[in-house]
C-alpha positions in Angstrom: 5.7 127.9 88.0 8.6 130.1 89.3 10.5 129.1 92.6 10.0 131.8 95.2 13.3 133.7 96.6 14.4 133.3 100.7 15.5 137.0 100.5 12.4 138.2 98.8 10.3 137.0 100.9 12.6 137.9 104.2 12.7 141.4 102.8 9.1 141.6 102.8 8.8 140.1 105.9 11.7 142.4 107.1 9.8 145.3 105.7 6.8 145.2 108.2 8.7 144.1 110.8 6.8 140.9 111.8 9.6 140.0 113.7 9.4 136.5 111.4 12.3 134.6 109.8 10.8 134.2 105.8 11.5 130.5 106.5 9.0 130.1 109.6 6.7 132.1 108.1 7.1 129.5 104.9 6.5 126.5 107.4 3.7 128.0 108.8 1.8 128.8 105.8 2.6 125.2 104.3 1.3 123.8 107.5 -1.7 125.9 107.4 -2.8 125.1 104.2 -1.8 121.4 104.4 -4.6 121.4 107.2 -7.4 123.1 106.2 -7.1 122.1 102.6 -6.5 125.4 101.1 -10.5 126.6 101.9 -9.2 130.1 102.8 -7.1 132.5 101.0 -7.0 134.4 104.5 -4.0 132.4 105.6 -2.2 135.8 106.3 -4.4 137.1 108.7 -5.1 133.8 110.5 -1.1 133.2 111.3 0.1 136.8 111.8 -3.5 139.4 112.1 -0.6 142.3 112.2 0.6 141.5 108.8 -0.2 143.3 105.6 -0.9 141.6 102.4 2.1 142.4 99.3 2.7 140.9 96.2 5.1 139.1 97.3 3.2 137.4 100.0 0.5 137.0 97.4 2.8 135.5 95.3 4.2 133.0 98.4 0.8 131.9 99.1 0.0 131.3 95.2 3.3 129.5 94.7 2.8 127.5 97.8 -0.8 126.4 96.5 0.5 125.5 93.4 3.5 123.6 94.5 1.2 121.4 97.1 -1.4 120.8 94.7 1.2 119.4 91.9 1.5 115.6 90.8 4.8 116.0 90.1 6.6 116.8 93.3 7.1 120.1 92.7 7.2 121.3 96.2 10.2 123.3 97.5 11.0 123.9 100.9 11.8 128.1 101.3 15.4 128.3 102.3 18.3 130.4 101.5 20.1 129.2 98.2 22.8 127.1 98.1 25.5 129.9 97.3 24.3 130.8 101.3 26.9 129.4 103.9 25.9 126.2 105.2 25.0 127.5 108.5 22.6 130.3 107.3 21.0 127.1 105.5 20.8 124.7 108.2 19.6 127.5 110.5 16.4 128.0 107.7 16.1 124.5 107.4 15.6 124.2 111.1 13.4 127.3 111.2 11.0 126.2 108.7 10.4 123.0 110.3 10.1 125.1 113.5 7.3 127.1 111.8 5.4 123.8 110.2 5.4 122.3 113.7 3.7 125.8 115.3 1.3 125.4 112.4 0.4 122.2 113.0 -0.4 123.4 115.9 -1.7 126.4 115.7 -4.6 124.7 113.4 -4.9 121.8 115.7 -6.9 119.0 114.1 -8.0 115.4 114.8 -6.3 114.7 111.4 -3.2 114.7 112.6 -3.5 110.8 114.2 -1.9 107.9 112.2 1.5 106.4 113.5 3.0 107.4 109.6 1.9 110.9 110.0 3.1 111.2 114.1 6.5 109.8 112.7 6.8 112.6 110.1 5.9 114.9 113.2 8.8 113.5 115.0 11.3 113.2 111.9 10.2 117.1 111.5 10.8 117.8 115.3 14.2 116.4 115.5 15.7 118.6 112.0 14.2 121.6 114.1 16.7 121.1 117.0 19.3 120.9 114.0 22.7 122.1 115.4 23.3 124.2 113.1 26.4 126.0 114.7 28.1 123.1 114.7 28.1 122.5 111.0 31.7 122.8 108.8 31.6 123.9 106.0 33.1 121.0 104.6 31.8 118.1 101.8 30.5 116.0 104.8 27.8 118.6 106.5 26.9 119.6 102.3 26.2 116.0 102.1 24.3 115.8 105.4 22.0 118.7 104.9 21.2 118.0 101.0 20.7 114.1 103.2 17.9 116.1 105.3 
């Protein structure tokens, strides 16, 4: 299973202009399908009805499934690669988490009770108000954002 590209996926996104970083749209789609289990391949039309379907989308939402579905942890977040500046990276990072949260509740279920799960919630809230700006781009903020 092949890792999907951040600027693949923000050029298609980029492309039809759905005003969406590829990193929220990433968060939203894993959030989607975390909830209802995967029973709809419609997952683009549910989160953004203006949106057209493209291979590459095709091939975030395969990826994605795969990824969730594996035993071995093979789920990667959809950020900008580490050659990126820190910045552009910490920025993603916060706008994916931005994007799972708007999932959540966009989908808005009764399985999201449990005190482990609203802690995750939380945990995810608090890396979406990441200052990002303020990051150097030093060994120390490397180490803190590899740390998140």
């Amino acid at each position: 299973m092949s890792k999907m590209k951040y600027n693949d996926v923000a050029k298609a996104v980029d492309e039809q202009r759905l005003g969406q970083d590829a990193a929220h749209l990433h968060g939203l789609l894993t959030a989607w399908m975390c909830v209802t289990q995967n029973k709809s391949d419609d997952w683009l039309t549910a989160l953004l009805p203006n949106a057209k379907m493209t291979p590459t989308l095709q091939a975030l939402y395969d990826t994605t499934k795969l990824e969730l579905k594996s035993d071995d942890f093979a789920f990667h977040l959809l950020l900008p690669d580490e050659a990126d500046a820190i910045e552009k990276r910490a920025q993603a990072l916060a706008v994916w988490c931005q994007g799972f949260l708007e999932g959540l509740a966009y989908v808005q279920t009764d399985c999201l009770k449990g005190r482990e799960l609203e802690e995750a919630i939380r945990d995810i809230s608090q890396i979406a108000e990441l200052d990002y700006e303020s990051l150097q781009d030093d060994n120390d903020s490397e180490e803190a954002l590899t740390e998140l």
